[in-house]
ROGUDO-947728 format. One line per field, with one value per residue (C-alpha): residue number from 1; residue in one letter; z negated, x, y. Coordinates in steps of 0.5 Angstrom, whole numbers, plus 500, padded with zeros to 3 digits. Example, Ala and Ser with C-alpha at 12.3 -4.5 7.8 and 13.67 -1.06 7.14 Angstrom:
BEGIN
n c(1; 2)
res c(a; s)
c3 c(484; 486)
c1 c(525; 527)
c2 c(491; 498)
END
This chain:
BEGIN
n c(1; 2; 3; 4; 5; 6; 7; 8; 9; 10; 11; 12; 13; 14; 15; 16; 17; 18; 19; 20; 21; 22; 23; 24; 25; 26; 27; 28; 29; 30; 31; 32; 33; 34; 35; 36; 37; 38; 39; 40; 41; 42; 43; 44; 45; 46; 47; 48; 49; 50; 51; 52; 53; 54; 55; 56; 57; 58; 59; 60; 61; 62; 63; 64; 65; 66; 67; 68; 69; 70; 71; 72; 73; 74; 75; 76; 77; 78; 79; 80; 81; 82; 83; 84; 85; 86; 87; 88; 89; 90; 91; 92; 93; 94; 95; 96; 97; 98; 99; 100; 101; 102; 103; 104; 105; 106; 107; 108; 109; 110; 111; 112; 113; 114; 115; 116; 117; 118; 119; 120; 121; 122; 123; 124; 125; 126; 127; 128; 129; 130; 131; 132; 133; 134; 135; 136; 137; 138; 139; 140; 141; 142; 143; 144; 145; 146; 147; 148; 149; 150; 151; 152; 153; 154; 155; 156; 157; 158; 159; 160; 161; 162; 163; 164; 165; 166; 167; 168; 169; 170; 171; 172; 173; 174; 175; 176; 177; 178; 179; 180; 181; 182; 183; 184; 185; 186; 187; 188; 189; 190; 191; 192; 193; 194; 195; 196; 197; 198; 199; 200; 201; 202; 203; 204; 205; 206; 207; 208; 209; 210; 211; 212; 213; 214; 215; 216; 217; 218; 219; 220; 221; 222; 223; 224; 225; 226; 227; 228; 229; 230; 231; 232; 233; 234; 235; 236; 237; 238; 239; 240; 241; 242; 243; 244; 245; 246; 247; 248; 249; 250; 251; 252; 253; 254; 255; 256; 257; 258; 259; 260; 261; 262; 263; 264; 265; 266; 267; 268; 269; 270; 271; 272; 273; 274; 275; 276; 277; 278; 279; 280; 281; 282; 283; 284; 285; 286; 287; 288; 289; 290; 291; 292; 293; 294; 295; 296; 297; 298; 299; 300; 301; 302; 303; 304; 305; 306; 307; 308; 309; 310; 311; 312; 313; 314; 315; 316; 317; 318; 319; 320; 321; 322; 323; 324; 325; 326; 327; 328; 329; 330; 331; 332; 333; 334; 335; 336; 337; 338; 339; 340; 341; 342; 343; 344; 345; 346; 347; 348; 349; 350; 351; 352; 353; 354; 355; 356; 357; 358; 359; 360; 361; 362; 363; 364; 365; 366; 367; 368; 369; 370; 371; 372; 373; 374; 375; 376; 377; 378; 379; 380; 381; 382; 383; 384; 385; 386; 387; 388; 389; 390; 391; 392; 393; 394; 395; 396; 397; 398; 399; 400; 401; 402; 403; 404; 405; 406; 407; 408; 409; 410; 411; 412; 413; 414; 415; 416; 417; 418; 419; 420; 421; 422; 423; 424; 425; 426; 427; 428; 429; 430; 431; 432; 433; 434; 435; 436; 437; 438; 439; 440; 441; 442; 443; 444; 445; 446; 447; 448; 449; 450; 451; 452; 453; 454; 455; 456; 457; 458; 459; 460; 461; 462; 463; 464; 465; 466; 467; 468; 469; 470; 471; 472; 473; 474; 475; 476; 477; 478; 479)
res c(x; x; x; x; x; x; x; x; x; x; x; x; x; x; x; x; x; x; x; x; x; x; x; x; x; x; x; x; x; x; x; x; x; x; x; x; x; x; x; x; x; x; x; x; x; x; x; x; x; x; x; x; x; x; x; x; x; x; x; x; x; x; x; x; x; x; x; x; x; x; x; x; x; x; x; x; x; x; x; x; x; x; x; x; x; x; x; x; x; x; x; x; x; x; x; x; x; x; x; x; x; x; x; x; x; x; x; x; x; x; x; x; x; x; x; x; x; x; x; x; x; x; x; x; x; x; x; x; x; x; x; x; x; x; x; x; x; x; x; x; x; x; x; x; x; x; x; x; x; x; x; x; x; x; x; x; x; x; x; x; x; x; x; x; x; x; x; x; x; x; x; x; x; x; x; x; x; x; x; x; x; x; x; x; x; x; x; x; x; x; x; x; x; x; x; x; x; x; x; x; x; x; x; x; x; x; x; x; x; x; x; x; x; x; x; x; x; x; x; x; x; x; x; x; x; x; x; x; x; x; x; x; x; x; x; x; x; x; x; x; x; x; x; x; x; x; x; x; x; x; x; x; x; x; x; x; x; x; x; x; x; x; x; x; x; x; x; x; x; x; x; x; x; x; x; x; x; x; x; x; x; x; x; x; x; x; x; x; x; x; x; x; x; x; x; x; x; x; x; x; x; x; x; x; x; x; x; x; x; x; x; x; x; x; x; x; x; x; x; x; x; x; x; x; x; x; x; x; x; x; x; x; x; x; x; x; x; x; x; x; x; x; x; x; x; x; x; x; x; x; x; x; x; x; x; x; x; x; x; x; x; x; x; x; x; x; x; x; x; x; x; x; x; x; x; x; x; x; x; x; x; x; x; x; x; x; x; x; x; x; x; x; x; x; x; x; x; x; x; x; x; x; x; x; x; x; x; x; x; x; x; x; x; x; x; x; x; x; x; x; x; x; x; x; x; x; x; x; x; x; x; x; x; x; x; x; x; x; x; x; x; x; x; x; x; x; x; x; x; x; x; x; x; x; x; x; x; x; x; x; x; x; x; x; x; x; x; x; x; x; x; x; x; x; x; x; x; x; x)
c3 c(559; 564; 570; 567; 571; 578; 575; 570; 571; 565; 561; 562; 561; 555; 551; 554; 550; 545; 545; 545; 539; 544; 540; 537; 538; 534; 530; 535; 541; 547; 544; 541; 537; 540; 535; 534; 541; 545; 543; 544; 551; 551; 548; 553; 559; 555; 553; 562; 563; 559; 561; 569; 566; 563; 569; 572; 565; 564; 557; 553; 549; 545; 546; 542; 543; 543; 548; 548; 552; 556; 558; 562; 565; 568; 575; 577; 581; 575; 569; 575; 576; 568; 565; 564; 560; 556; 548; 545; 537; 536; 528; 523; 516; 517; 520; 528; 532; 535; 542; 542; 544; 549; 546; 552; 558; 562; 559; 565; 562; 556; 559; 565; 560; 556; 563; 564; 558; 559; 566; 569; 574; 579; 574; 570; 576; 577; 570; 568; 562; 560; 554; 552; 549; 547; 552; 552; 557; 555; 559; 560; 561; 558; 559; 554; 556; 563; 561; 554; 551; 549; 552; 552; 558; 560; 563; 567; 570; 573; 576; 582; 586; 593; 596; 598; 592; 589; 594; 592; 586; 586; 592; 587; 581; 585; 587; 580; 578; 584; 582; 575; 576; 580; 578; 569; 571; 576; 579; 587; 589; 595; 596; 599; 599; 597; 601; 599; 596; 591; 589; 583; 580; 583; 586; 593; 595; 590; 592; 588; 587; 587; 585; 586; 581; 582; 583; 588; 585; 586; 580; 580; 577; 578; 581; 582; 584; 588; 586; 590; 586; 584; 578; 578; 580; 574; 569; 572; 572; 576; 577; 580; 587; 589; 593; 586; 588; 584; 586; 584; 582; 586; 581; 580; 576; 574; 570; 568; 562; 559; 564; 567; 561; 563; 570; 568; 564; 570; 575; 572; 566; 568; 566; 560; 558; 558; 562; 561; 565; 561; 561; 558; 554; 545; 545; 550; 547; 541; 538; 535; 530; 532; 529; 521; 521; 514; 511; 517; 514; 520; 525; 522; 521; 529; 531; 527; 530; 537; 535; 534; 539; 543; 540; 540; 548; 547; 548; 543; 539; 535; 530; 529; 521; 521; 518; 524; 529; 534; 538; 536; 536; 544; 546; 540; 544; 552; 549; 547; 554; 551; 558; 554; 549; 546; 543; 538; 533; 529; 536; 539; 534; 535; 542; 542; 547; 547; 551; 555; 558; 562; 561; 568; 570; 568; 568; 561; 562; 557; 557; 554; 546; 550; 554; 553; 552; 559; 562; 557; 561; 567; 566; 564; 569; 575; 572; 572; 581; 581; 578; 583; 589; 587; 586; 593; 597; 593; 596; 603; 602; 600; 604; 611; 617; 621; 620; 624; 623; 617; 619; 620; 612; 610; 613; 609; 603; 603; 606; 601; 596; 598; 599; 592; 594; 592; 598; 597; 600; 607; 612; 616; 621; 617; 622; 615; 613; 605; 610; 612; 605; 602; 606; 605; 598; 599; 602; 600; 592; 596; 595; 599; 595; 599; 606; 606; 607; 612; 613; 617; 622; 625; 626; 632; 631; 624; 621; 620; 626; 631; 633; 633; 626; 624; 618; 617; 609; 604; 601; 596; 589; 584; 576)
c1 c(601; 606; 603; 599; 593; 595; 600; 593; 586; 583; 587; 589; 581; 581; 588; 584; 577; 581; 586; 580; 576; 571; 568; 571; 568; 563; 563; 556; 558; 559; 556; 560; 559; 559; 564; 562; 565; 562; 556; 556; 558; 551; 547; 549; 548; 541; 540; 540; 536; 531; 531; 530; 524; 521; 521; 518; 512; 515; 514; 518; 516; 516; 515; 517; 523; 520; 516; 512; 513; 507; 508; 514; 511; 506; 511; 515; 520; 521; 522; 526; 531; 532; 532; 539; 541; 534; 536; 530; 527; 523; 523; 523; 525; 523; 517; 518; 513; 507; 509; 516; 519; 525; 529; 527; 532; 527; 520; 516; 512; 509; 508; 505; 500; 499; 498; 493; 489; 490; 489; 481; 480; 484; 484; 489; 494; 500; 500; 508; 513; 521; 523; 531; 533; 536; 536; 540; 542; 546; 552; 558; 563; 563; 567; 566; 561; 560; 557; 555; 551; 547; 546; 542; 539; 533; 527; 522; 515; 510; 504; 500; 495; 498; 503; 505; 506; 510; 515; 515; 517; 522; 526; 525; 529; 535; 536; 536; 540; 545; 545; 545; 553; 555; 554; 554; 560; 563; 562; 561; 555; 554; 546; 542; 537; 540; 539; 533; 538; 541; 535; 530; 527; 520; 521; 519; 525; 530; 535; 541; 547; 554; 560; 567; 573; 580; 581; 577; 571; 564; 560; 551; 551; 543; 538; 530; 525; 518; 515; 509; 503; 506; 507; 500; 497; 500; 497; 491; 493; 487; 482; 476; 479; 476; 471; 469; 472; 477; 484; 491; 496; 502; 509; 515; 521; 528; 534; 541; 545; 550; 555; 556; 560; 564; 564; 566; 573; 575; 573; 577; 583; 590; 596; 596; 588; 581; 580; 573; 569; 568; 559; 560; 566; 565; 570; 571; 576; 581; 585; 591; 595; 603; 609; 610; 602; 601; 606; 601; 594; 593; 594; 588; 584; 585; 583; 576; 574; 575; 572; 566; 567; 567; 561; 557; 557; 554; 562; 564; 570; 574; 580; 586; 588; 591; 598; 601; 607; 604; 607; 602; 597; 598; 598; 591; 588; 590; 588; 581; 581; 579; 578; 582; 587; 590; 596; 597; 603; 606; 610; 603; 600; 606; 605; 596; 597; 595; 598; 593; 594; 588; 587; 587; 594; 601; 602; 601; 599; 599; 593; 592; 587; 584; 577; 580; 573; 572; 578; 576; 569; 572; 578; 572; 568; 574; 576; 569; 569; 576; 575; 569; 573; 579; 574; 571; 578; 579; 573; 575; 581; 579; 572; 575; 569; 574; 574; 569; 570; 571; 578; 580; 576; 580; 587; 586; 585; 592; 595; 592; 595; 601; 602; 599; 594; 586; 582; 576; 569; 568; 563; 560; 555; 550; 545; 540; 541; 542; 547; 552; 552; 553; 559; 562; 562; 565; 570; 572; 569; 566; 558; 554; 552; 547; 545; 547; 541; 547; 553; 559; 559; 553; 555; 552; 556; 555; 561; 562; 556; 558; 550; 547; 547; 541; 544; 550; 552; 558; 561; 566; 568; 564; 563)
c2 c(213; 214; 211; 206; 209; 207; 201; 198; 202; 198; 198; 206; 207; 203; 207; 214; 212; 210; 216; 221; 217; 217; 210; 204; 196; 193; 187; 186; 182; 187; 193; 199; 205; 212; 216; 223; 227; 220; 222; 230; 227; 224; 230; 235; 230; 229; 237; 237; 233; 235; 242; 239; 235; 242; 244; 238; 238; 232; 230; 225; 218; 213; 206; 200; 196; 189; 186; 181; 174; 175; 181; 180; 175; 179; 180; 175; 178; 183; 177; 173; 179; 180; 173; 171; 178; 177; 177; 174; 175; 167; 167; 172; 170; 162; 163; 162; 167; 164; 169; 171; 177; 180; 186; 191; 191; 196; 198; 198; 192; 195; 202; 199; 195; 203; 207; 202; 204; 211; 212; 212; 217; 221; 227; 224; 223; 223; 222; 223; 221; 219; 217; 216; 210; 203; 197; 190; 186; 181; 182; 176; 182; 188; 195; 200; 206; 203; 195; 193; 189; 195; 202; 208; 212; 215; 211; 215; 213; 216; 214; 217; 217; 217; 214; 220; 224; 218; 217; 225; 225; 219; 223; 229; 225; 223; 229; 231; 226; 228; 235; 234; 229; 234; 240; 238; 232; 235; 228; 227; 223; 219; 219; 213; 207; 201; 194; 189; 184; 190; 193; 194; 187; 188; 195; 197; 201; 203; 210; 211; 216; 212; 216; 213; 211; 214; 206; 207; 203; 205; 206; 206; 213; 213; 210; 212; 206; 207; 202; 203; 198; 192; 194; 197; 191; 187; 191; 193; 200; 202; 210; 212; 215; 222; 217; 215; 208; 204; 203; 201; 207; 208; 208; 210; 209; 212; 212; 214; 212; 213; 209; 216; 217; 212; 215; 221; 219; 214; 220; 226; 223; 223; 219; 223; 222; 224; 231; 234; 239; 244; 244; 238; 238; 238; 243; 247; 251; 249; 255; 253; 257; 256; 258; 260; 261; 260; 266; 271; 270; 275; 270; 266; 271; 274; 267; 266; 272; 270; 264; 268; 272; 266; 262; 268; 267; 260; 257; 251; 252; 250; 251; 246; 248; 242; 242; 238; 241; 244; 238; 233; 238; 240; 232; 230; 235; 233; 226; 229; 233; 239; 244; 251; 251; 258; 259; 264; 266; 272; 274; 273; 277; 282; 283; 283; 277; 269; 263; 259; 252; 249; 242; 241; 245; 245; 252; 256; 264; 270; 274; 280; 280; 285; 283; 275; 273; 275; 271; 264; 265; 265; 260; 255; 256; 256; 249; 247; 248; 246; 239; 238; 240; 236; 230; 231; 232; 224; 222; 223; 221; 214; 213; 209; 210; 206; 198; 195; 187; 182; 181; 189; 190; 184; 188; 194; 191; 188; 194; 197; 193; 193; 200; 201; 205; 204; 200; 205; 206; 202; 205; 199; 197; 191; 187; 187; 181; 178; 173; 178; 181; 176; 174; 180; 180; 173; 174; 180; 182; 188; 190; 194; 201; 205; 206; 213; 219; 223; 218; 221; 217; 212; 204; 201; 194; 189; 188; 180; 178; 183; 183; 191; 194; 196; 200; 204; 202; 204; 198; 198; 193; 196; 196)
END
């Protein structure tokens, strides 16, 4: 894996998530299976992000899979914006089902129908629940993590009796989306409102927090939707105001999923494989044995317990007593992208110190047994800031404030090519018209990821009509 990741990025990632044995393929068209290590990824993403909802009294659910026909039907936009993805159940042994039912793609539908049963009075408002799950949308083309057939993610609804506190509470959760990817994932995130052409299917405003790719492609890491009361009205979700009068809630929704696994491997991996920010990482620290190790029965037993030790501070550790060389050890566990490796042998032992390479760093070091906890929890949590850092100095040096015309953006992305460097994020001048965007994706594979909350600059003229620009947007190709 040389330079595979600049020569061929796809296949760089596909060999990286294979290496880490992070999943394998499925006999399932399009859908995969967590392995162990790619399934802990996603247990401390969620552990997070539970924690967040605690704070917030916002408690998990359960609603089935299945959704009856009709029930999607209800708001036209929203069936318009999932149909072609659908999966549907229309038979079940021999006997065809009188109404058939779609395999959830979002679950708004049978919540909205449960709210409207739940809900009577502004007393029980805002009324607040998430649960984690499974949702299918057929895709035609798929990446492992980033786009299958199946996924799983989190979806959030909330239904309140303003308008106001709706809007509150879908900006609060991006900001925990953005908070959460940048300070667990060490993943930078640009904050903004998507256009009316890239938003939620029957949503009023979708927000969202994009991150970009060492490819310089965007990836939607999250997205929060007001809905205001589309949705409420479909499902006659309706209570008694403090007026004693009946009116529709206002809803929301919002989700992650885990395509921010697959953010987090095309963010941070280099050419020798996966790098995993130590807050999420399954082993955060692997102790491996060198040398004649066997024959000292000492050296095994120091570094059980340092493994206490380290476990006691609430740190995953692990082992490697394996009786390969200590070669293919060092490479299995860059590949895995283990953050912290210790290395310790009879010579060690002798002189009551370790070696320690970061996953991250060229360079080993040797530090004393001595307080070496200590030192461990600060490495992880320095290799923790430095991998957001690094992230944010490649940000800036693929986002490109100054192209101001269809002609210019086309320019750059052939220099680009040509050079062997990444095209990255365009900020731009967009008139708010569906025509301009749509001319730019079809003449240059680029789509409009969010108007950003605070953009660097402020354009005044549309990219592709030259007329005055309403919006300042980033575009970029995306997953």
């Amino acid at each position: 894996m040389t330079n595979l990741q600049k020569e061929d990025f796809s296949k760089w990632y596909l060999q990286t998530i294979q290496k880490a044995d992070l999943m394998d393929y499925s006999p399932v068209r399009g859908c995969i299976i967590f392995k162990a290590d790619g399934w802990e990824l996603w247990e401390h993403i969620q552990e997070d992000f539970n924690k967040y909802l605690r704070t917030q009294d916002i408690r998990n659910v359960y609603f089935p899979m299945l959704i009856p026909k009709h029930f999607l039907e209800k708001e036209k936009e929203h069936v318009e914006g999932f149909a072609p993805e659908l999966p549907w159940l229309t038979e079940v042994g021999t006997e065809k089902l009188e109404e058939p039912y779609a395999l959830r793609p979002t679950s708004e539908t049978l919540i909205g129908d449960a709210f409207s049963n739940w809900i009577n009075s502004y007393r029980d408002l805002p009324y607040e629940i998430n649960q984690w799950a499974n949702v299918f949308r057929w895709e035609k083309k798929t990446m492992p993590f980033l786009r299958t057939s199946e996924f799983l993610w989190q979806e959030g609804h909330t239904a309140h009796e303003s308008e106001e506190s709706a809007r509150e509470r879908t900006m609060s959760i991006l900001e925990a989306y953005g908070k959460l990817i940048e300070d667990t994932l060490a993943i930078p995130v640009y904050r903004g409102q998507k256009t009316p052409s890239e938003r939620f299917a029957g949503a009023v405003d979708t927000y969202s927090v994009e991150a970009m790719m060492r490819d310089g492609k965007a990836v939607q890491a999250g997205t929060s939707h007001y809905m205001g009361q589309n949705f409420a009205e479909a499902f006659d979700i309706k209570f008694l105001n403090r007026n004693n009068e009946h009116e529709f809630a206002y809803t929301t929704s919002w989700g992650i999923s885990t395509r921010l696994i697959g953010a987090l491997i095309m963010v941070h991996g280099d050419e020798q494989g996966l790098v995993l920010p130590p807050k999420v990482a399954p082993t955060q620290v692997i102790l491996v044995p060198v040398g004649p190790w066997q024959k000292k029965p000492e050296i095994l037993d120091r570094l059980k317990e340092l493994k206490a030790s380290l476990a006691e501070n609430g740190l995953r550790v692990r082992i490697d007593t394996t009786d390969n060389t200590p070669g293919y050890k060092f490479n299995e566990w860059e590949l895995k992208g283990a953050p912290l490796r210790v290395e310790f042998g009879p010579r060690d032992l002798e002189n009551n110190q370790a070696v320690i390479k970061m996953r991250d760093l060229a360079d080993k070091e040797s530090v004393s047994l001595d307080g070496i906890e200590g030192y461990i929890i600060d490495q992880l949590d320095t290799m923790q800031t430095r991998l957001l850092e690094s992230a944010k100095a490649r940000y800036q040096a693929n986002e490109h404030t100054d192209i101001d015309t269809l002609d210019e953006l086309k320019a750059h992305i052939e220099k680009s090519k040509a050079a062997g460097e990444v095209p990255g994020f365009v900020l731009i001048g967009w008139d708010g018209t569906e025509e301009t965007e749509a001319k730019i994706k079809e003449e240059t594979g680029f789509t409009t990821r969010n108007i950003p909350f605070n953009p660097p600059v402020e354009k005044t003229v549309d990219i592709v009509s030259g007329k005055p620009a309403k919006h300042t947007v980033w575009i970029a190709r995306a997953y």
